[in-house]
C-alpha positions as CSV (number, residue, x, y, z in Angstrom):
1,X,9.0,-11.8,-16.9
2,X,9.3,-8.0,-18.0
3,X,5.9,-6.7,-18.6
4,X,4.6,-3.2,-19.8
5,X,2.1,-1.4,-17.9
6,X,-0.5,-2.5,-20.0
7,X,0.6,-5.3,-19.6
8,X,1.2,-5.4,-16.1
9,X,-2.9,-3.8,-16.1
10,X,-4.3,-6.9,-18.0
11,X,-2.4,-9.5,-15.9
12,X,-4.0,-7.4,-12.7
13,X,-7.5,-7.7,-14.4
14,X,-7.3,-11.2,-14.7
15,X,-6.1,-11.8,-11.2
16,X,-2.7,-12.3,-11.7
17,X,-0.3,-10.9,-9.5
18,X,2.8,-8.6,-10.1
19,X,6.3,-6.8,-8.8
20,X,5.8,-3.3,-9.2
21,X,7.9,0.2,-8.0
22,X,6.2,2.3,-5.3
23,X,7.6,5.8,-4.2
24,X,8.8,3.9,-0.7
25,X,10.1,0.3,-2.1
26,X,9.5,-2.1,-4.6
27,X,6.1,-4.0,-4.5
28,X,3.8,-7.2,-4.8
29,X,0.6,-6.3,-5.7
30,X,-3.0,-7.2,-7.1
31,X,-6.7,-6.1,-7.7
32,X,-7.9,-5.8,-4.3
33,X,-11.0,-7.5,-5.4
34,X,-9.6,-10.5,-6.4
35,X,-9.6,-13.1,-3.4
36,X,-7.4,-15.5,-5.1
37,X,-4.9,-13.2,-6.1
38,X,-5.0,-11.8,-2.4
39,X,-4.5,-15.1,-1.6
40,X,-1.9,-15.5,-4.1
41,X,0.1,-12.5,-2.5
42,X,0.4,-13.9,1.0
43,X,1.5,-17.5,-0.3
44,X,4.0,-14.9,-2.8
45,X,5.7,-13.7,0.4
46,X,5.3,-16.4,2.7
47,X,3.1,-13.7,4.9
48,X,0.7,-14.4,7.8
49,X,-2.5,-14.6,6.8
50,X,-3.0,-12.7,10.2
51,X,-1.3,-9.5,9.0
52,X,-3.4,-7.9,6.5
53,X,-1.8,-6.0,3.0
54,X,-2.1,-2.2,2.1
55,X,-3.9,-0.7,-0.7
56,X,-2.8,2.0,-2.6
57,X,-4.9,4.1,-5.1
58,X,-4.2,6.7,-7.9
59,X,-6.0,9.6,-7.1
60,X,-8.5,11.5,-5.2
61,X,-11.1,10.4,-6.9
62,X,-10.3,6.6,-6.6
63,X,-10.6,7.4,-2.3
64,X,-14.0,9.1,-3.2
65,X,-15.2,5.5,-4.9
66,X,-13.8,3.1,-2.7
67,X,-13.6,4.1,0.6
68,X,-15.6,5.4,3.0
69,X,-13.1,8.0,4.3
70,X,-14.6,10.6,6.4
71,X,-14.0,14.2,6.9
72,X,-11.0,14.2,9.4
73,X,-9.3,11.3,7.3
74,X,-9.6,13.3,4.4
75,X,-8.5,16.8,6.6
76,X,-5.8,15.2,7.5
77,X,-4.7,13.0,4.4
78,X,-5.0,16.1,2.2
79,X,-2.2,17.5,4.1
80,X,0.3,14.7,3.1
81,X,-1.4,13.0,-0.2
82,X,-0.4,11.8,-2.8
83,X,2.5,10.9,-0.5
84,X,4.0,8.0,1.8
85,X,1.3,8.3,4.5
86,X,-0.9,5.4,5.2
87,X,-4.6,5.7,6.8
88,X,-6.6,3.3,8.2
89,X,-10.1,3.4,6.9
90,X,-12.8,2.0,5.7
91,X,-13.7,0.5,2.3
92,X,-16.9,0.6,0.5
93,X,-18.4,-3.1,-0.2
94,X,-17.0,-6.4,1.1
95,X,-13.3,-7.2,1.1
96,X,-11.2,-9.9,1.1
97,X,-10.3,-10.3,5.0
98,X,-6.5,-10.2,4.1
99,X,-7.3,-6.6,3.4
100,X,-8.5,-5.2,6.8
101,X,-8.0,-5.4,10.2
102,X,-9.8,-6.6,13.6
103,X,-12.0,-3.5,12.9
104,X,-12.5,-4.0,9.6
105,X,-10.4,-0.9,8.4
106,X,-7.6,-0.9,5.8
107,X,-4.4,0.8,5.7
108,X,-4.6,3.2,2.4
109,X,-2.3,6.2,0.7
110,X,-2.7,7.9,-2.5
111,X,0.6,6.7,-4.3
112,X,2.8,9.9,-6.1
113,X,4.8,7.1,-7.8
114,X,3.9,7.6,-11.5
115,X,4.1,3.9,-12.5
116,X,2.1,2.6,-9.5
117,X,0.1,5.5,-9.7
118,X,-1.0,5.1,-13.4
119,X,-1.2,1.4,-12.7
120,X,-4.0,2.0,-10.4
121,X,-5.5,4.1,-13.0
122,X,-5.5,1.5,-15.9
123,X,-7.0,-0.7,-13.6
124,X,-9.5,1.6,-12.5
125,X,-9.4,-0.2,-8.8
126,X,-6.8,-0.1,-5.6
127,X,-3.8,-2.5,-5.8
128,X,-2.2,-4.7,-2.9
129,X,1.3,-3.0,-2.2
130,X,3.2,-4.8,0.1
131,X,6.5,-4.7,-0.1
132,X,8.2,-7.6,-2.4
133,X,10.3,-9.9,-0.3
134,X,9.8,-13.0,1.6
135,X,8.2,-12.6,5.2
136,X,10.8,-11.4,7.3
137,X,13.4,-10.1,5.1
138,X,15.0,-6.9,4.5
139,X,12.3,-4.8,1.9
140,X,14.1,-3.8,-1.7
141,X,14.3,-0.9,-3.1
142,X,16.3,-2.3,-6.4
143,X,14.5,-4.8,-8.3
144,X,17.8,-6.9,-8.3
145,X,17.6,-7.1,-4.7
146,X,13.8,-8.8,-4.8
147,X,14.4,-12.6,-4.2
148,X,15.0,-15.0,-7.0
149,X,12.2,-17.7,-5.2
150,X,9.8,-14.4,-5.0
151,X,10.4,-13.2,-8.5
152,X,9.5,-16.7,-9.7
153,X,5.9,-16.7,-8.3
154,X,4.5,-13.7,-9.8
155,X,2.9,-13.7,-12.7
156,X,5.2,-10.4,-14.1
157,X,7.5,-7.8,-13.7
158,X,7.2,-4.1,-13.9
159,X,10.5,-2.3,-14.4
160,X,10.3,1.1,-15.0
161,X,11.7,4.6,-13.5
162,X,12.0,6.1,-11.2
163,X,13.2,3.7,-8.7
164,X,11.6,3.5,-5.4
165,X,13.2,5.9,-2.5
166,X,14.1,3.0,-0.3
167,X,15.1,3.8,3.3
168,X,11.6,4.0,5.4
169,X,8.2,2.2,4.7
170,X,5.0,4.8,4.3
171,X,4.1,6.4,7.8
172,X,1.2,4.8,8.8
173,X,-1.7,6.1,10.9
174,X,-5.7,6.1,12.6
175,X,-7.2,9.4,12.7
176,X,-8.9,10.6,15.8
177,X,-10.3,14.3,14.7
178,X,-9.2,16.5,12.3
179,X,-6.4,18.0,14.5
180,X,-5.2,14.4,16.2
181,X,-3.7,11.7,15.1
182,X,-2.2,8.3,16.2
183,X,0.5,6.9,14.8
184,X,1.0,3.6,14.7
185,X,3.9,2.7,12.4
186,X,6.9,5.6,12.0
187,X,8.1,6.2,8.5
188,X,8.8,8.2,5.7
189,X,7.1,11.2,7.0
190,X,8.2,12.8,10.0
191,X,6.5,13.1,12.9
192,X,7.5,16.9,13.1
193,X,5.4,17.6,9.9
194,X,2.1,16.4,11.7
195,X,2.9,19.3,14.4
196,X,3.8,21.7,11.6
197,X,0.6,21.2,10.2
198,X,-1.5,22.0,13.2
199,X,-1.9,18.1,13.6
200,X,-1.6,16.3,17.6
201,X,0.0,13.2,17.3
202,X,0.3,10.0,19.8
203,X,2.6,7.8,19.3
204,X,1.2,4.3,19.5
205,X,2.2,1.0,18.2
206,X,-0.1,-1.8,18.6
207,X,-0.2,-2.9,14.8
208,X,3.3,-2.4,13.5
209,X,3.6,-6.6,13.6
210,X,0.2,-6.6,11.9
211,X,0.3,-4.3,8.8
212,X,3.4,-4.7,6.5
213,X,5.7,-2.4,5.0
214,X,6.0,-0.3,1.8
């Protein structure tokens, strides 16, 4: 079940689908391209089809090619990126629907974590990263903690250093302006960093049931 990251690339490629170590918690992921394999993630977890998955990316560049991430969003995301800070925006082409919202947008960071960060890089695309357990339970942050009935359903394993952080899922949040910001789920980083950065947040939480963690 142990794969390499090239490994773990080539099963991506093919639309397979894969446990993986972010900088927040361990991972279930895919080519976001890939319908089935989105598909394939939500049966993985047992997940609501009505509560879309997170992208992550490997770099700057990669948000430059795939999204359509304004000014503000990348004012703002620049403060915080790479880092566990989650945007909502909006990607270029058509999308699996799992991947976005009632407004089409899709929650995105630029990992720092340098497995799933060169993982997005060998596949030269965004990955699904939600976090790897069944709908409902507690999130790992030990790959011996991710489910035995999960582990079985993926199509391989990355387990490599460092191990994720654990304790809060990425911050996630809609950008109004390049000063203002609401936040819709709290996480790993603080809400007193926004203000130290010049940056006026709201606290708001109308999609914390919809998006998932990690």
């Amino acid at each position: 079940m142990g794969v390499s990251l090239v490994e773990a690339a080539e099963i991506i490629t093919a639309g397979g689908v894969i446990v993986y170590p972010t900088e927040t918690l361990y991972a279930v992921g895919c080519h976001y391209a890939h319908k089935g394999a989105v598909e394939q993630v939500f049966q993985v977890k047992n997940r609501d089809v009505a509560k879309p998955l997170p992208l992550i990316v490997g770099s700057w560049e990669q948000v430059g090619r795939f999204t359509l991430a304004n000014e503000a969003v990348t004012s703002v995301a620049s403060m915080f990126w790479p880092g566990p800070l989650s945007v909502l925006v909006t990607m270029q082409g058509t999308i699996a629907s799992g991947l976005k919202d009632a407004q089409g947008r899709t929650s995105l960071r630029v990992t720092p974590h340098p497995v799933a960060r060169a993982l997005c890089r060998l596949v030269d695309a965004p990955l699904v990263a939600t976090s790897a357990n069944m709908s409902g339970e507690p999130a790992p942050c030990r790959l011996e903690d991710v489910d035995p009935q999960l582990m079985a359903r993926v199509d391989g394993v990355v387990d490599a250093l460092p191990f994720p952080q654990g304790g809060e899922p990425s911050t996630l949040i809609e950008v109004i302006s390049a000063t203002k910001v609401k936040i819709l789920r709290h996480g790993a980083i603080a809400t007193a960093r926004f203000a130290a950065n010049g940056i006026q947040y709201k606290k708001l939480n109308p999609v914390q049931r919809e998006w998932g963690r990690v």
